[in-house]
PLY file of the C-alpha trace (Angstrom):
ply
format ascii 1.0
element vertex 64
property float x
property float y
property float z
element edge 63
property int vertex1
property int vertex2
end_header
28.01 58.18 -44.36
29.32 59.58 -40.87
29.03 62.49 -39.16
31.07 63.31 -36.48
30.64 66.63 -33.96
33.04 67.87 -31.60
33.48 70.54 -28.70
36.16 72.02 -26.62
38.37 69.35 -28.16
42.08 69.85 -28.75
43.56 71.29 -31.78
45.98 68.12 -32.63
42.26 66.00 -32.61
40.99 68.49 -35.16
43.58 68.30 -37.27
43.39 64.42 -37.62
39.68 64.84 -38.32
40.48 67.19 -41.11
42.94 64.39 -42.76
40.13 61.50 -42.85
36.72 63.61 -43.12
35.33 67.47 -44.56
34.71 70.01 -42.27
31.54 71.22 -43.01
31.58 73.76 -40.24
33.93 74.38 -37.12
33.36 70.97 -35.12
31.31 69.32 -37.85
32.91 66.31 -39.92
31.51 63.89 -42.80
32.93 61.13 -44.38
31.88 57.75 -45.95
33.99 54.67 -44.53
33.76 51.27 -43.65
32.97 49.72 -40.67
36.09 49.22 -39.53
37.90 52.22 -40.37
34.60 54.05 -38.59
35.65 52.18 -35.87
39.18 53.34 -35.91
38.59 56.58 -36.70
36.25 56.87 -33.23
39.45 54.74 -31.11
41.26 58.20 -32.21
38.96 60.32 -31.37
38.60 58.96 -27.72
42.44 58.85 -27.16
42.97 62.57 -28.11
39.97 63.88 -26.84
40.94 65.61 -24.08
38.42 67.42 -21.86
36.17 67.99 -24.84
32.96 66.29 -25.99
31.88 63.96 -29.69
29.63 62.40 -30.71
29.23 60.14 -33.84
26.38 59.23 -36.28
25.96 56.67 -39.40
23.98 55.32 -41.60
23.09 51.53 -41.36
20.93 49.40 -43.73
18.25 48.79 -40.94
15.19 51.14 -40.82
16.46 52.47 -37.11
0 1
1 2
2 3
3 4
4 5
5 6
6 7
7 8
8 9
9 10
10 11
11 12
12 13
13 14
14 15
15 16
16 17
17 18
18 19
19 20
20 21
21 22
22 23
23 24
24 25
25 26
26 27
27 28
28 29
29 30
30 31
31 32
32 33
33 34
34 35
35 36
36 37
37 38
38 39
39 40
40 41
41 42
42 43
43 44
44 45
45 46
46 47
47 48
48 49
49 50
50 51
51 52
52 53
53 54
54 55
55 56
56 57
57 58
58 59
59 60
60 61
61 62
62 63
């Protein structure tokens, strides 16, 4: 799983967000995906972001 919060980001970002993850509330986006689509998902998320602010979290099989 992935969670993935946003701020003061532009509209077009949301809207990709909203394609590939749920909106649980306004900024706040969960999904389950591989590694490598994680990865991609983020490489969007940097090239649209704008002035705005993310940050991304996942699980890992590793105690930390």
């Amino acid at each position: 799983m992935m969670v993935i919060v946003v701020e003061n980001v532009p509209p077009r970002l949301r809207g990709r967000l909203a394609l590939w993850l749920a909106e649980l509330r306004a900024g706040v986006y969960v999904g389950a995906y591989s590694a490598r689509t994680r990865s991609r998902i983020w490489d969007e998320v940097r090239q649209l972001i704008g002035d705005g602010s993310a940050v991304m979290a996942w699980t890992a099989p590793t105690d930390s």
